[in-house]
C-alpha positions, 0 to 999 in steps of 0.5 A, a space after each residue: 127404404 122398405 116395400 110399404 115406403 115404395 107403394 105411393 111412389 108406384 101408384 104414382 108412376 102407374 098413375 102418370 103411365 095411364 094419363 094420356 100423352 100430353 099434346 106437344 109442348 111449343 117448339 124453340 125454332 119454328 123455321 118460317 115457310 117462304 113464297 118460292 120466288 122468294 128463294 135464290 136460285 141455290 135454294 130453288 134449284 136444291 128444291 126441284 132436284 130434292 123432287 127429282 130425287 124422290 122419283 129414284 127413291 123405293 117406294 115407303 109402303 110396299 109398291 113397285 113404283 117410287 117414294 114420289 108415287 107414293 104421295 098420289 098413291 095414299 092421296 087418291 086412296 084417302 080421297 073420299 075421306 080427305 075431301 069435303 070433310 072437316 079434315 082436309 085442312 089438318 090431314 093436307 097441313 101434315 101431307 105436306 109436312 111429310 113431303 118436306 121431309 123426304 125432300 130434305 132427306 133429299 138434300 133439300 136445306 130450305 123451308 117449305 115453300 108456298 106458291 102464293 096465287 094472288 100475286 098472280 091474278 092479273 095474269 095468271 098464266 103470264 105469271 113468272 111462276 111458270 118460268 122454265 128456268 127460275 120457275 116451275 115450268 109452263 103449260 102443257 103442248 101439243 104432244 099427248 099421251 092417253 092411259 088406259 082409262 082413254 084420257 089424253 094428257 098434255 104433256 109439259 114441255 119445259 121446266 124442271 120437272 117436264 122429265 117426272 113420269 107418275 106412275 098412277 092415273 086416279 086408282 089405276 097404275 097408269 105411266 104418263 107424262 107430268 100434264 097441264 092443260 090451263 084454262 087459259 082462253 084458247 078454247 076456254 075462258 082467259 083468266 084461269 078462275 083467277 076471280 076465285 083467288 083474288 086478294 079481295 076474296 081472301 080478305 072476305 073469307 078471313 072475315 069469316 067467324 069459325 072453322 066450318 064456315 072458313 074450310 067450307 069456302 077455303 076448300 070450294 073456292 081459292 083451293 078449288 079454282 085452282 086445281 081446275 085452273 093449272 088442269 092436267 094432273 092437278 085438274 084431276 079430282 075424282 078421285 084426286 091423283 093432283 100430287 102428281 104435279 110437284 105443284 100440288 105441295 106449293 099450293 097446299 102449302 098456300 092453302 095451308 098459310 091461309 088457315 094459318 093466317 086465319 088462326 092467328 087472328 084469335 089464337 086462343 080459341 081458333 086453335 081449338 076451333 074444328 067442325 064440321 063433318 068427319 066422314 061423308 056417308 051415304 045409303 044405298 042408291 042414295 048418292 053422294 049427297 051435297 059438298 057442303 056436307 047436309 045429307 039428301 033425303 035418304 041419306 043417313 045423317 053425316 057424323 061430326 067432327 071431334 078434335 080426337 079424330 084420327 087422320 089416316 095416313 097407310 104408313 106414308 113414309 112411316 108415318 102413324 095415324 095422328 089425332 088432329 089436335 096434334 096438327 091444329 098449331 104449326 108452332 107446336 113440336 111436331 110441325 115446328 114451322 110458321 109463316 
């Protein structure tokens, strides 16, 4: 074949390596993600020593404290970006995925597992969720340990995971012990928020038209009374070091089915279906604005969300950086998973 034959056939290859890289194809196998009740007790106890396990492992990022730590770490350093954003759908929906993955690095063999709250709102703190021996373990006693920033936490007292000593309070490197403090009617009032969790309230929020509207009540209600109902590490929130409590993946994972759920209803457009604000900003002396994301009166307009946003990540486990167009479909190669 002569040089001039060959030139179409360098162009081309020059051309393709300029396209961008395709979003990923559909995976062949998507594993299905399971209520934790639902898995037997071999497969309950592989999940909670796989979270044992990542307390022994070095950390992924460069810190004296563990691979566990490292997910509160990269949480509570992301956390202005991640929360009451149009992120923090797509940005939870891969932390999670990751985590998954150290526990199967773990030995974990199961699906991700979820912790489906509706099922408990009749009585959320008598739930069997909680069980020390089948479950997750209870609520905080009597014992408290106080970090340096002057908080006092109560210590859990049973369960598989009342051993974890996370090594990080807000910012601040701080050991403790794994803390609950439930609003469960001692000092406080007894239904744990479980009116922000009903059945009923998900079936009205999954009536709801698009993406902004649907996060904006997802974020602030369901996932909101949640974290302020379990208390202790996961009532922790400004800024957020929730996954502390191994909890903090059952719930989002929940969080993280219900959009799903929710996308399912109109695939064709929903998987394209993201809006809202991509970062919140602020002038100085201005504040921080409302949740919903308007800007007050001296502050400068909150720039809007794109599909081509990237999601930081500080190299969790080795993880780059990703657009959110690559986690919009948990069907895709990449997440490989559905519910």
């Amino acid at each position: 074949m002569h040089f001039a034959q060959l030139l179409p056939l360098f162009a081309g290859l020059a051309a393709a390596a300029a396209l961008p890289r395709a979003e990923s194809t559909v995976c062949a196998n998507p594993v299905k993600r399971v209520e934790f009740r639902t898995l037997d007790a071999t497969l309950r106890k592989q999940y909670t020593d796989a979270v044992m396990c990542l307390t022994t492992k070095p950390s992924s990022i460069g810190l004296k404290t563990s691979l566990y730590d490292d997910f509160t770490y990269v949480h509570t350093h992301l956390s202005r970006d991640i929360h009451y954003v149009a992120q923090f759908l797509p940005w939870h929906r891969y932390f999670t995925h990751l985590y998954h993955k150290q526990l199967q690095a773990c030995g974990y063999t199961g699906p991700m597992v979820y912790w489906d709250w509706t099922l408990d709102t009749k009585d959320v703190a008598g739930s069997d969720f909680w069980d020390p021996v089948n479950g997750v373990g209870g609520n905080g006693g009597d014992e408290t340990e106080k970090t340096n920033d002057g908080r006092e936490w109560k210590c859990l007292v049973d369960g598989p995971f009342k051993d974890i000593r996370p090594a990080y309070s807000n910012l601040v490197a701080a050991e403790h012990c794994l803390s609950r403090d439930f609003f469960d009617g001692e000092n406080r009032p007894g239904t744990m928020r479980a009116s922000g969790y009903t059945p009923e309230v998900i079936a009205d929020m999954n009536k709801l038209p698009d993406f902004e509207s649907f996060e904006f009540r997802l974020e602030n209600i369901p996932h909101g009374s949640i974290h302020s109902a379990v208390g202790g590490q996961m009532g922790d929130l400004g800024p957020s070091s929730s996954p502390n409590d191994p909890i903090f993946f059952m719930h989002h994972c929940q969080v993280d089915r219900l959009w799903t759920l929710w996308q399912q209803q109109n695939l064709e457009v929903r998987l394209k279906d993201y809006a809202g604000i991509r970062e919140r900003l602020e002038t100085p002396g201005s504040g921080n604005g409302t949740a919903d994301g308007n800007s007050t009166q001296d502050e400068i307009p909150n720039p809007r969300a794109a599909l081509t946003d990237m999601m930081p990540f500080m190299g969790l486990t080795g993880a780059e950086d990703l657009a959110v167009s690559a986690v919009m479909d948990t069907n895709s190669e990449l997440l490989c998973y559905t519910y």
